[in-house]
C-alpha positions as CSV (number, residue, x, y, z in Angstrom):
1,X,0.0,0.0,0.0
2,X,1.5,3.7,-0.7
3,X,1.7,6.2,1.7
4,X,-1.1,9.2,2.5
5,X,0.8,11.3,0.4
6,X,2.0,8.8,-2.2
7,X,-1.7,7.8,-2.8
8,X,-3.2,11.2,-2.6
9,X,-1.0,12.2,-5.1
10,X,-0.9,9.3,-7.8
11,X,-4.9,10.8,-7.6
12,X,-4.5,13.8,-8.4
13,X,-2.3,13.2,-10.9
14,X,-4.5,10.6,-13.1
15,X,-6.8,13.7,-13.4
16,X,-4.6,16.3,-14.2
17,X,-2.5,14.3,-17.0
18,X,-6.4,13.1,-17.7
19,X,-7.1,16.9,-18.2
20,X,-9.8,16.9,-15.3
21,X,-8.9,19.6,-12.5
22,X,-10.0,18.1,-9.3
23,X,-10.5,21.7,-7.7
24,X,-12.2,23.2,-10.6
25,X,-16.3,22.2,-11.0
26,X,-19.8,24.3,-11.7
27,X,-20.3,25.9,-8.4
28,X,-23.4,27.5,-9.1
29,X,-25.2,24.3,-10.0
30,X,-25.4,23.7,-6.4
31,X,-25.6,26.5,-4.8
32,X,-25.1,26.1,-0.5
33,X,-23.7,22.6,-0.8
34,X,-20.5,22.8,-2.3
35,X,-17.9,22.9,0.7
36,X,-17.5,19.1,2.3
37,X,-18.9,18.8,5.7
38,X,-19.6,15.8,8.1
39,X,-23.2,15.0,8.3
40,X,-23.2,14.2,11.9
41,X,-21.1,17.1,13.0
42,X,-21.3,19.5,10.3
43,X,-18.0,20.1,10.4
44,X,-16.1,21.3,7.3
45,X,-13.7,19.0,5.9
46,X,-10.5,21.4,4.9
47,X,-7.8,21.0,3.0
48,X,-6.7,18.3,0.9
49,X,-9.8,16.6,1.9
50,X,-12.1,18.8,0.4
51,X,-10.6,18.0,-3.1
52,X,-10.6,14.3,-2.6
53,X,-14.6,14.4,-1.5
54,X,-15.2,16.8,-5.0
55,X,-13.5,13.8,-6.8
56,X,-15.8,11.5,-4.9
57,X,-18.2,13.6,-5.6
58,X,-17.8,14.5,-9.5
59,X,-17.9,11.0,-10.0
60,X,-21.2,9.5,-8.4
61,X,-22.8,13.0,-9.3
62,X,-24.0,13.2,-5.9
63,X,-26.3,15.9,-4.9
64,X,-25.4,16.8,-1.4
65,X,-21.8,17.3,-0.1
66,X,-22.3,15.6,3.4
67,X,-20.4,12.6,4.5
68,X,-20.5,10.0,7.5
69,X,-18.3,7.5,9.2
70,X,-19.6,3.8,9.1
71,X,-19.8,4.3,12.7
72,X,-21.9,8.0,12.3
73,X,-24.3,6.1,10.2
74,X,-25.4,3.9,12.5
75,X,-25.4,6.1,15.8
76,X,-27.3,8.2,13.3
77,X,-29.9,5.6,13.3
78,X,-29.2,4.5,9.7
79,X,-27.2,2.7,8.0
80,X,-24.4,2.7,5.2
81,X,-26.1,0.8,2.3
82,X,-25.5,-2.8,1.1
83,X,-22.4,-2.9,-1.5
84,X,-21.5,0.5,-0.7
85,X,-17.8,1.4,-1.3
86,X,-16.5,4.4,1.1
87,X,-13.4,7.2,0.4
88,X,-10.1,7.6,2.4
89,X,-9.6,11.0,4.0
90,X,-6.5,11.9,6.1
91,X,-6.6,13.2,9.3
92,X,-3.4,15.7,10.3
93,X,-2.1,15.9,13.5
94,X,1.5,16.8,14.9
95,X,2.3,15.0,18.0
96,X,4.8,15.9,20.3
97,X,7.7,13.1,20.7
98,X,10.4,13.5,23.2
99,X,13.9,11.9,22.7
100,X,15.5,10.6,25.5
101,X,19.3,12.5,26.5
102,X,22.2,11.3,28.8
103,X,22.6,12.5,32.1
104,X,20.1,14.7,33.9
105,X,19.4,16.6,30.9
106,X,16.1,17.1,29.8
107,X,14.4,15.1,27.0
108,X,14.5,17.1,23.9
109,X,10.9,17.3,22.5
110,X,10.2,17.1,18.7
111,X,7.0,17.6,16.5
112,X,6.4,14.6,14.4
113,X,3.1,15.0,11.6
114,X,0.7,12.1,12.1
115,X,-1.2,11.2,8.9
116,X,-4.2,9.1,9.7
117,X,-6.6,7.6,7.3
118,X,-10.5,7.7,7.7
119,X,-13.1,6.1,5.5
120,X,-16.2,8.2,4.9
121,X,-19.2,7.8,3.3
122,X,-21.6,10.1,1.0
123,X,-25.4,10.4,2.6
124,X,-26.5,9.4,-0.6
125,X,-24.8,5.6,0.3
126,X,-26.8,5.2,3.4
127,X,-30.1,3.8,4.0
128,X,-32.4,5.2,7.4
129,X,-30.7,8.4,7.8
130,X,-33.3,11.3,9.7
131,X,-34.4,13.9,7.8
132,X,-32.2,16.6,9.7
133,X,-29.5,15.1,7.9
134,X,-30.6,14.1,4.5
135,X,-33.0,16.8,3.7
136,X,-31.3,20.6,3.6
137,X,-32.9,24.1,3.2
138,X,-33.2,25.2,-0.1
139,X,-30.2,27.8,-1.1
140,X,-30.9,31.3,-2.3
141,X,-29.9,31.6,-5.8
142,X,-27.8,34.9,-6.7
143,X,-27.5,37.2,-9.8
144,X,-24.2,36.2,-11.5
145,X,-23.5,39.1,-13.9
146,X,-23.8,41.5,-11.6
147,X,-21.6,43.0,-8.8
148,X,-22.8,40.7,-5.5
149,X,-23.1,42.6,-2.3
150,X,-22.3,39.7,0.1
151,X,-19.2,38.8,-1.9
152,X,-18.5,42.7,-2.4
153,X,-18.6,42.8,1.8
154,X,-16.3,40.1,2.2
155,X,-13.8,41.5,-0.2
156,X,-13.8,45.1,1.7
157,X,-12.9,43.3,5.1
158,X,-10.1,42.0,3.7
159,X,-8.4,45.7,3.6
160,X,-7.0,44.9,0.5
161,X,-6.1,47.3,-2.1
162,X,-8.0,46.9,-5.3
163,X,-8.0,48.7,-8.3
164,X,-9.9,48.5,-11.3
165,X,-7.7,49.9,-13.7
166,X,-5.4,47.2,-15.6
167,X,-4.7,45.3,-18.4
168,X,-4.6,42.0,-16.4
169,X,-4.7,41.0,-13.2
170,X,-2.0,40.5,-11.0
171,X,-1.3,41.2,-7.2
172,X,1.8,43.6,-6.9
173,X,3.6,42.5,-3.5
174,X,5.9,45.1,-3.9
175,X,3.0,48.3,-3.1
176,X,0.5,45.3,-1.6
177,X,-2.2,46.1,-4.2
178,X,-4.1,43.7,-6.8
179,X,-4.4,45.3,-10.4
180,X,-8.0,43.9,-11.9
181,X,-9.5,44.8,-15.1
182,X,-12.4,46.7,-15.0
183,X,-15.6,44.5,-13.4
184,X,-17.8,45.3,-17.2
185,X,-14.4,43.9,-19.5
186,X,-15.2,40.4,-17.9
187,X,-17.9,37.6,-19.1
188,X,-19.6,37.5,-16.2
189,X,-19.3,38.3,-12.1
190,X,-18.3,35.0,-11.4
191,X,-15.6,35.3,-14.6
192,X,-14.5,38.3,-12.2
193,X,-14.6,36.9,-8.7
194,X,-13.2,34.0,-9.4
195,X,-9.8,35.8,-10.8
196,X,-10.2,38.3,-7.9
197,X,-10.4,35.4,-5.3
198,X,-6.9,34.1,-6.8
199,X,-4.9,37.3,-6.8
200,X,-6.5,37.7,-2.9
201,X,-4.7,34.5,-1.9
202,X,-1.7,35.7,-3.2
203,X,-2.4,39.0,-1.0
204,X,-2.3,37.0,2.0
205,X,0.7,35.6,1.1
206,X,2.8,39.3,2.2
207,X,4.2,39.8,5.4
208,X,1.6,42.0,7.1
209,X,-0.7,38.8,7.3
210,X,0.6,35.4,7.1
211,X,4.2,35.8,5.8
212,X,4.2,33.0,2.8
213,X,7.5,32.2,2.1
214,X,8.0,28.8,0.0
215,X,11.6,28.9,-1.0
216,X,12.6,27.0,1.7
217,X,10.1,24.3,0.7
218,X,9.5,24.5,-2.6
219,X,13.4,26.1,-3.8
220,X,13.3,26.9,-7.5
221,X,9.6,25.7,-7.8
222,X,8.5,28.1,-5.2
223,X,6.4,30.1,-8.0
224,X,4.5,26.8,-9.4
225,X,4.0,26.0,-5.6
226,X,2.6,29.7,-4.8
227,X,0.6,29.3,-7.8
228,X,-1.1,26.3,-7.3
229,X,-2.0,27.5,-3.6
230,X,-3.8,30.6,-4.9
231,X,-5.8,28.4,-7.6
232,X,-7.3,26.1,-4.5
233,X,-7.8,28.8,-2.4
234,X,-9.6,30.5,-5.1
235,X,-11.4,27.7,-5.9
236,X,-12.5,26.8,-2.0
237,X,-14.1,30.4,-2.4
238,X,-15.5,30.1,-5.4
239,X,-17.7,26.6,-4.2
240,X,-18.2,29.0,-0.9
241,X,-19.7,31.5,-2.5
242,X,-21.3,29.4,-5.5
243,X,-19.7,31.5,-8.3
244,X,-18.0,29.1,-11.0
245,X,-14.8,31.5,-11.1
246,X,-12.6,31.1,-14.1
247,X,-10.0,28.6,-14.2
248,X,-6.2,30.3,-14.8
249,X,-4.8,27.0,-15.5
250,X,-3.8,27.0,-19.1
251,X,0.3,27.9,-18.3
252,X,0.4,26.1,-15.4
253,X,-0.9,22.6,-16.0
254,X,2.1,21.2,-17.2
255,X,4.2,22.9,-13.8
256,X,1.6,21.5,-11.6
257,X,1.9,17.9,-12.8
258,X,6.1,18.3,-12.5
259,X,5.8,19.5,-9.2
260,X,3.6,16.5,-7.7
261,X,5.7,14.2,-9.9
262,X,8.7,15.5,-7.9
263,X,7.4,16.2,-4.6
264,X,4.9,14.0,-2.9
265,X,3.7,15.8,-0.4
266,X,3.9,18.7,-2.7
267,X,-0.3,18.7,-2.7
268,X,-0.2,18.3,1.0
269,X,1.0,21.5,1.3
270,X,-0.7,23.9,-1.2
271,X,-3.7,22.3,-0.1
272,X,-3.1,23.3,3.9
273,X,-1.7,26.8,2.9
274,X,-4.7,27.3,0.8
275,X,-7.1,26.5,3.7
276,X,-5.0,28.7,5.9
277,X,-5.0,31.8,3.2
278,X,-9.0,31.1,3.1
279,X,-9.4,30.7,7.1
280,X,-7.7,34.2,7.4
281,X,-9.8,35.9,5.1
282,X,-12.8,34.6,6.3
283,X,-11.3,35.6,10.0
284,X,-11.0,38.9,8.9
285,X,-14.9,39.1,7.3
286,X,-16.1,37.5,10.9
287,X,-14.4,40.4,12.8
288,X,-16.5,42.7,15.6
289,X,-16.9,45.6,13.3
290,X,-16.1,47.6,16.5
291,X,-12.3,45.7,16.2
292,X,-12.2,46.4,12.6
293,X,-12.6,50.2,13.5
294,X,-9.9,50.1,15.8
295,X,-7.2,48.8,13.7
């Protein structure tokens, strides 16, 4: 059997060289039940997780993103159904290991990452599920061509600067300010968003917020491997926020597939510094606007 990372990424890969982008799916066609979560919980699944249950997910076409444990299931008062095949998810922990030392010194204590593997199972596998579970409200559907004021909200908290003035876009580190075409020169507000949402994980990258510096884990591919993190961080905003974005893929397919190829646990980590870029901007929108005032 390969390892977490080995198998995760052997995954991803068949679909990329395939020419299927695991992160990159219609959004809008269902709107409010796009992000992973456990059924029993409802707990978001994050990370690389998310992209392995959209895989699951593309491929049964299976209307609700809600999974259970075999064990969930039952204390649910269901069941998983009869012949029903369930999906490995990885669990991330880092445990602290001390290392004995001669003499009366004291143990030296090291983190060591703890992968562990869960099997999960869609609602749509199980059989005697309640309703509270099965059955969710239906979603509010939004305009998609023009400017949308929740998303517009979200964006301001961010304290980004924006302006709508370029040729392309591209986030400038240097003066901390994304360049966007003007809103009207795009297909559609989702077209716009979606491109907006991936220059605003690169923003987050900078050292005023969380300081994303790859070299030392990425060395020369440090661009492909900031790259990729801003295209599943768009993309987990995008599925929040039900807008189909638009994929920025075509130079980078080919760099993507190297780097996994080369790197293992490559995914691992674009995947768990895309959730973090996403956490901290949805940290920022969740803010007391009393604290916002203050800063």
């Amino acid at each position: 059997m390969h390892t977490p990372h080995i198998e995760v990424t052997l995954r991803i890969l068949d679909e990329l060289k395939a020419g299927v982008v695991p992160w990159r799916q219609p959004w809008s066609a269902m709107p409010g039940r796009n992000i992973p979560c456990n059924g029993a919980t409802n707990r978001r699944y994050s990370g690389v997780n998310v992209i392995l249950l959209w895989q699951a997910m593309r491929a049964h076409s299976w209307p609700t993103a809600r999974f259970v444990t075999f064990k969930q299931a039952l204390e649910l008062g269901g069941h998983v159904a009869k012949g029903q095949h369930g999906f490995r998810i990885y669990f991330v922990k880092d445990l602290a290991v001390a290392e004995e030392r001669e003499g009366d010194e004291e143990p030296n204590v090291r983190s060591v990452r703890m992968l562990k593997r869960y099997v999960v199972f869609n609602i749509a596998q199980c059989e005697g599920l309640p309703a509270r579970i099965t059955e969710l409200p239906a979603p509010k559907v939004r305009h998609r061509d023009a400017r949308d004021p929740l998303i517009e909200e979200f964006i301001a908290t961010t304290g980004v600067k924006i302006r709508e003035d370029g040729d392309r876009a591209v986030y400038m580190g240097a003066i901390d300010t994304i360049a966007m075409p003007s809103f009207q020169s795009f297909d559609s507000g989702s077209a716009f968003y979606g491109v907006l949402f991936h220059e605003l994980i690169h923003a987050t990258g900078h050292s005023s917020r969380l300081n994303r510096n790859l070299e030392s884990r990425f060395g020369k591919d440090a661009y492909v491997g900031e790259e990729l993190i801003a295209e599943l961080g768009a993309a987990f905003l995008c599925a929040e926020f039900d807008i189909d974005g638009d994929p920025r893929l075509p130079g980078y397919l080919m760099h993507y597939i190297r780097l996994l190829e080369g790197d293992p646990k490559a995914f691992f980590t674009a995947a768990s510094k895309a959730q973090a870029a996403v956490d901290f901007l949805r940290e920022l929108a969740l803010r007391d606007p009393a604290q916002q005032a203050a800063e």
